[in-house]
C-alpha positions as CSV (number, residue, x, y, z in Angstrom):
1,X,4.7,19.8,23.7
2,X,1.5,18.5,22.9
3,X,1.1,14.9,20.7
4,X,-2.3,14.7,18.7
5,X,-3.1,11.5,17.0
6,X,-5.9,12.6,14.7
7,X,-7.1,9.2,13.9
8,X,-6.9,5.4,14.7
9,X,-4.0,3.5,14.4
10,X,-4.4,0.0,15.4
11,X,-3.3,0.4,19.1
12,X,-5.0,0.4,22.4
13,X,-5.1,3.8,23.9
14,X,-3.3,2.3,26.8
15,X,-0.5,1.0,24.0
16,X,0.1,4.4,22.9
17,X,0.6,6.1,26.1
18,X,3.1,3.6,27.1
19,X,4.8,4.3,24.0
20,X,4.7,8.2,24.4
21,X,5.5,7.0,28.1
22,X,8.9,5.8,26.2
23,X,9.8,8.0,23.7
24,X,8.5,11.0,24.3
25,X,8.2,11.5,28.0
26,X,6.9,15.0,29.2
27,X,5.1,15.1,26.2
28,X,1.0,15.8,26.7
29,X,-0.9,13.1,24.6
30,X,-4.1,12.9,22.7
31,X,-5.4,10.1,21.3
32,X,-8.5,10.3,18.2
33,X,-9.4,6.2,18.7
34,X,-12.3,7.0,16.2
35,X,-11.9,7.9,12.0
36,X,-12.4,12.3,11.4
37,X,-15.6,12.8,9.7
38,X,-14.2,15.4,7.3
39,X,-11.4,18.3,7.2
40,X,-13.0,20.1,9.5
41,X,-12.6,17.4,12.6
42,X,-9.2,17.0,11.5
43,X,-8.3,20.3,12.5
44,X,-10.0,20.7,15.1
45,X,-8.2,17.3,16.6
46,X,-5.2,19.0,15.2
47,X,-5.4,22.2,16.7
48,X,-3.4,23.8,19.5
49,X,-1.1,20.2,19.2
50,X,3.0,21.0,18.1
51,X,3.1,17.0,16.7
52,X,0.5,15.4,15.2
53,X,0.3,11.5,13.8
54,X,-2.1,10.2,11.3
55,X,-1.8,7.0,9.5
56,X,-3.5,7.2,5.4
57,X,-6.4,9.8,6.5
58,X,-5.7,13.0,3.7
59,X,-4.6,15.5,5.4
60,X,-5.5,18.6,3.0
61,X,-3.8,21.9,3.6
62,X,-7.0,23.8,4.7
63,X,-5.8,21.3,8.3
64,X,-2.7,22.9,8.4
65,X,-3.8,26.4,8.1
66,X,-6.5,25.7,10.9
67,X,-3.7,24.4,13.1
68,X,-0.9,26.9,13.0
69,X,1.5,25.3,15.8
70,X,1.9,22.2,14.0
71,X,5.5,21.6,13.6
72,X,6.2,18.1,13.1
73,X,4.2,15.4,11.1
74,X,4.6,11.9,12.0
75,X,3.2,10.2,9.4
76,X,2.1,5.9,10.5
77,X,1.9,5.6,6.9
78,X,4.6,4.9,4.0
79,X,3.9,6.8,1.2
80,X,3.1,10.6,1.9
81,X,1.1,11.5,-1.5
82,X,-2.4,12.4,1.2
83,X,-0.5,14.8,2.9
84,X,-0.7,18.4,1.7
85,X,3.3,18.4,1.2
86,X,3.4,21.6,-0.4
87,X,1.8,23.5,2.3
88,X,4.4,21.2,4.9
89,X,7.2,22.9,2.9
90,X,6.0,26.3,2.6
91,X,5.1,26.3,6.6
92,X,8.4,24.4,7.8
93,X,6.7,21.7,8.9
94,X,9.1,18.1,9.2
95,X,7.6,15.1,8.0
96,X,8.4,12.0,8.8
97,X,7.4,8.2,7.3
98,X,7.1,4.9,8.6
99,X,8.6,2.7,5.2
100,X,9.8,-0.5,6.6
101,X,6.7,-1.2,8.8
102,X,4.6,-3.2,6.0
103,X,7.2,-5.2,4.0
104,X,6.1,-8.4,5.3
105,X,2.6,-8.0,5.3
106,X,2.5,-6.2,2.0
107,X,4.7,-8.9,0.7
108,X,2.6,-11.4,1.5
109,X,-0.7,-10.1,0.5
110,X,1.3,-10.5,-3.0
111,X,2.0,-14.0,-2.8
112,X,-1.2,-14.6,-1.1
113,X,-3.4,-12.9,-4.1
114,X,-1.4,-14.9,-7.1
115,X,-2.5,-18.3,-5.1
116,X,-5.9,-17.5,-4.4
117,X,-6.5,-16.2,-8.3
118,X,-4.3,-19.3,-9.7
119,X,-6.7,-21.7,-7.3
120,X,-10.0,-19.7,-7.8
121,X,-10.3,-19.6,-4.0
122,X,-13.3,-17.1,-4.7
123,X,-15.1,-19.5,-6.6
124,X,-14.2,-22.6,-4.6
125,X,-15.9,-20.9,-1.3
126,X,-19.0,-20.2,-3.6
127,X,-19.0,-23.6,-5.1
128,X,-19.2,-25.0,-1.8
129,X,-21.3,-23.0,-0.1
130,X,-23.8,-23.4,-3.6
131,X,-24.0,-27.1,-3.4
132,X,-21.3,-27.7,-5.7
133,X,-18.7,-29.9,-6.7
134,X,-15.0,-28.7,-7.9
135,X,-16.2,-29.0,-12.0
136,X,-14.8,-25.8,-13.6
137,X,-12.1,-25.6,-10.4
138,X,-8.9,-26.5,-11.8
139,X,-5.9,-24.4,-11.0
140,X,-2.3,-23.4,-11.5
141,X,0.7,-23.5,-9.5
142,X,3.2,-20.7,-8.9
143,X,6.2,-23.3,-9.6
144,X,7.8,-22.7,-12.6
145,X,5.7,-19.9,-13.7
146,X,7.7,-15.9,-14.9
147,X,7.0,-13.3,-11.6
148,X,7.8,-9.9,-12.9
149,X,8.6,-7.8,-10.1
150,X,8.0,-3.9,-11.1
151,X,9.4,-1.8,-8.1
152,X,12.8,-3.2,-6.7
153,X,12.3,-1.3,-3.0
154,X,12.3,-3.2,0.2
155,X,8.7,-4.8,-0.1
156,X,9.4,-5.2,-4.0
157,X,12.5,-7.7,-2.6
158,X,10.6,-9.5,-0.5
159,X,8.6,-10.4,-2.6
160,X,10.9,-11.6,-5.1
161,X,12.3,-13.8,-2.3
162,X,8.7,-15.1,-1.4
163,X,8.3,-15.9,-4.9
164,X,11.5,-18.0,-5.4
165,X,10.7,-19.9,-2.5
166,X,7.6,-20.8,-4.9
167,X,9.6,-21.8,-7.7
168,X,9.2,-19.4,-9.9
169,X,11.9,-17.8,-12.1
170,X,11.9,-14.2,-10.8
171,X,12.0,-10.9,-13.6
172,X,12.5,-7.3,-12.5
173,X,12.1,-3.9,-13.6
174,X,13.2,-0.4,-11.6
175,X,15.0,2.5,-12.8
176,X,18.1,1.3,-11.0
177,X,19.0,-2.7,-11.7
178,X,20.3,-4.0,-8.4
179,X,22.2,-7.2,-8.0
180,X,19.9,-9.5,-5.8
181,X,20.7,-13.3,-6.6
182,X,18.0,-15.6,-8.7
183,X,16.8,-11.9,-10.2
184,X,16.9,-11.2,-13.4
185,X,16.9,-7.4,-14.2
186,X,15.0,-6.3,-17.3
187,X,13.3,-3.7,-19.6
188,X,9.6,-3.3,-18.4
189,X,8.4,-4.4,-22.3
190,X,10.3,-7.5,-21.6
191,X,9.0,-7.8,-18.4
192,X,5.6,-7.1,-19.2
193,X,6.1,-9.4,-21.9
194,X,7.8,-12.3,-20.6
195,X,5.4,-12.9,-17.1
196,X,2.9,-14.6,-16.2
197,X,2.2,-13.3,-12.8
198,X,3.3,-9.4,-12.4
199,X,3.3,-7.8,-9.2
200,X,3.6,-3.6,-8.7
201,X,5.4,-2.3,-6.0
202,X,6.1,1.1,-6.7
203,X,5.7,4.7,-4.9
204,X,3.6,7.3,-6.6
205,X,4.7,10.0,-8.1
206,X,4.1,11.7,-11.2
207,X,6.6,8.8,-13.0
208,X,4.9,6.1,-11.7
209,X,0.8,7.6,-12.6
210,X,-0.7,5.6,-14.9
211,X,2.0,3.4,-15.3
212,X,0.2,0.6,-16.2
213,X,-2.5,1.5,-18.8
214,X,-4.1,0.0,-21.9
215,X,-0.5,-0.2,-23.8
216,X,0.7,-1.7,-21.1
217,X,-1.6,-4.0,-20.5
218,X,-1.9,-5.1,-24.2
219,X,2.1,-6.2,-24.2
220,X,1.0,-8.8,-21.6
221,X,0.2,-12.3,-21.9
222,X,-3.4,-12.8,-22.5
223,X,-3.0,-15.9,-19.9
224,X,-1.4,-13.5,-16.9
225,X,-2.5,-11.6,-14.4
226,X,-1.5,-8.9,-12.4
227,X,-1.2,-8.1,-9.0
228,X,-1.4,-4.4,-7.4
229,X,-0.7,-4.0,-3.9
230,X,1.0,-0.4,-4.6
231,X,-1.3,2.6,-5.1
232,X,-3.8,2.5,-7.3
233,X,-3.4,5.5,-9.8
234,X,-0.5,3.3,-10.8
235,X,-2.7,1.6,-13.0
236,X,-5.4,3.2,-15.3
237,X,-8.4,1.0,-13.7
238,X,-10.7,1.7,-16.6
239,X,-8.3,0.1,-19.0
240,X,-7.6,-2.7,-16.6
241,X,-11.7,-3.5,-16.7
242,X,-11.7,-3.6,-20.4
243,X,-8.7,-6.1,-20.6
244,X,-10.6,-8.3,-18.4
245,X,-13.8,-8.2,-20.1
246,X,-12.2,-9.1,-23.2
247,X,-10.1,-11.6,-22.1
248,X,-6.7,-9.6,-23.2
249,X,-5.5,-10.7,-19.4
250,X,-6.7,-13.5,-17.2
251,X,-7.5,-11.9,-14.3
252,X,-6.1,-9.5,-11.6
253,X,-6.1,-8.7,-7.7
254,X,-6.4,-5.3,-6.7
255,X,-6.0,-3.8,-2.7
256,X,-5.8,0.1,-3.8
257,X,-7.9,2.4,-5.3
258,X,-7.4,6.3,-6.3
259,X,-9.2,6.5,-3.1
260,X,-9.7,4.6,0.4
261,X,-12.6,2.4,0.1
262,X,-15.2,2.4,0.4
263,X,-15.6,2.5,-3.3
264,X,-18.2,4.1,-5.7
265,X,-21.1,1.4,-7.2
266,X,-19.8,2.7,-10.7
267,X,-16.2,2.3,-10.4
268,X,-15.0,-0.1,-13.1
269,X,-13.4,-2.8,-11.2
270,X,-16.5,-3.7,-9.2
271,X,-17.7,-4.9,-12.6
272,X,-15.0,-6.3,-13.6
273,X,-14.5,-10.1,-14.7
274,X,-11.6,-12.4,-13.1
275,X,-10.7,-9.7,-10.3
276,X,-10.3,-10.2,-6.7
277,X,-10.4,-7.3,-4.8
278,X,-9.6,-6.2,-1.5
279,X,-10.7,-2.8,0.9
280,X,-6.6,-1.5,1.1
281,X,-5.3,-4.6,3.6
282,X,-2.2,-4.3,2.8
283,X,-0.8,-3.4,5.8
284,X,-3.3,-4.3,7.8
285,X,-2.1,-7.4,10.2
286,X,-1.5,-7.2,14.1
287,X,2.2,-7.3,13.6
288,X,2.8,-4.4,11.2
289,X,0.4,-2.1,13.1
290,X,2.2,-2.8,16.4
291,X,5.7,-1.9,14.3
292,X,4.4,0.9,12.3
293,X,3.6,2.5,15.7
294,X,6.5,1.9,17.2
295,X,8.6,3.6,14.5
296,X,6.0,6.5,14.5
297,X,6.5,7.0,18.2
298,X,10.5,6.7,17.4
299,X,10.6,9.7,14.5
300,X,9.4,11.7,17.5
301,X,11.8,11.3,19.8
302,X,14.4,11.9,16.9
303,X,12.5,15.0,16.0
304,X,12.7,16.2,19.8
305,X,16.1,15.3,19.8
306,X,16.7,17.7,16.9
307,X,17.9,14.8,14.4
308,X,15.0,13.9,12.6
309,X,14.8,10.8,10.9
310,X,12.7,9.1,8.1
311,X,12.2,12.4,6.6
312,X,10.3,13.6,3.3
């Protein structure tokens, strides 16, 4: 059986053949340390291999049909909406996810983007580096303050829990209320009504597309501001711009896109006022990479095995 990892994953080459070393021994293993320029490198890394891995590289199904043994997708990535699925289905090919590997880091990047908004970190660094003193600087503080919670998963939780260690009185919405002390369950108008600090941690899928957009946005608080570490066709990003601009919401921090970074010069948020932005970090620390490999490595050897786990 050969293992093709079509793209970087935030290991050493070394680190990932002692990991197909332990759960997949026997197994013949190529490693892509370098990004695919396009489709056509994709399959070409993907071709003549039974397993390949990618992280959040699309994976269109013009790969697939180039590489006809694939049999078994392990996905280093949570959410599987850049994978041809369809084409997985129709060819019998298993996929498999990594969700659990980025609730801590995703979690954090949450909490982490309310402060630096609330403190005007961006601005502070500028100020400083202009010559300046901290007029025009003055902040809030999470304590005390409504976090609506939309999305009541795993990272969603954590978050809540990251937020009441802040003080704040914690709101939720998902489809299914879930009984998680110092939470109150909610309708998303009285959510969206009722925060000041809102934070999406959704999947998406064609419920949760435009989820947020300009009715949405216009229930809020003019003085709150919203946090989207989820996916970014979640929100309508155009409609988020214009509520900035117009001071219908006081700012927002944004680390997805309807596309990896980098972004287009014209895309709205770029120009938009109050927003802090990040290149999709998400995920990104040492310690979630090392785990998100890991359990990658693992949903092989369950696949081998013939008991497939984490699958989509």
């Amino acid at each position: 059986m050969k293992i093709s990892i079509i793209e970087p994953l935030g290991i050493t080459e070394e680190e990932a053949a002692k990991l197909q070393a332990e759960y997949a021994p026997g197994c013949e293993l190529a490693y892509h340390n370098t990004k695919p320029a396009d489709a056509g490198e994709k399959a070409a890394r993907a071709k003549g291999a039974d397993i390949v891995m990618l992280a959040n590289t699309p994976l269109p199904a013009s790969v697939l049909e180039a590489a006809p043994s694939v049999k078994f997708l392990s996905v280093a990535f949570t959410g599987v909406d850049h994978v041809a699925m369809d084409a997985c289905h129709e060819k019998g090919i298993t996929v498999s996810n990594c969700s659990g590997y980025a609730n801590e880091a995703v979690s954090e990047l949450a909490i982490g983007m309310a402060i630096a908004l609330y403190r005007k970190l961006a601005a502070c660094d500028a100020a400083v580096r202009g010559g300046k003193d901290r007029t025009g600087l003055l902040g809030l503080e999470l304590s005390g303050k409504t976090f609506g919670v939309i999305g009541a998963g795993t990272i969603g939780q954590k978050t809540m829990a990251l937020a009441k260690a802040f003080g704040c009185h914690v709101l939720a919405y998902s489809r299914h209320k879930k009984d998680i002390p110092g939470v109150t369950f909610v309708t998303m108008d009285e959510l969206l009504a009722a925060s000041d600090i809102i934070s999406l941690h959704v999947p998406l899928t064609d419920a949760t597309r435009g989820l947020i957009g300009a009715e949405e946005l216009g229930r809020m608080k003019t003085s709150a501001i919203l946090i989207n570490t989820a996916r970014g066709p979640v929100v309508d990003s155009a409609a988020l711009a214009d509520a900035l601009d117009e001071g219908r919401l006081a700012g927002a921090a944004v680390d997805v896109f309807e596309h990896e970074p980098p972004i287009e010069a014209s895309h709205a948020l770029l120009h938009a006022k109050n927003i802090l932005l990040a290149p999709h970090i998400g995920f990104a620390t040492k310690e979630a990479l090392q785990k998100r490999a890991v359990i990658a490595f693992q949903n092989i050897a369950a696949y081998l095995k013939g008991t497939p786990q984490n699958v989509m």
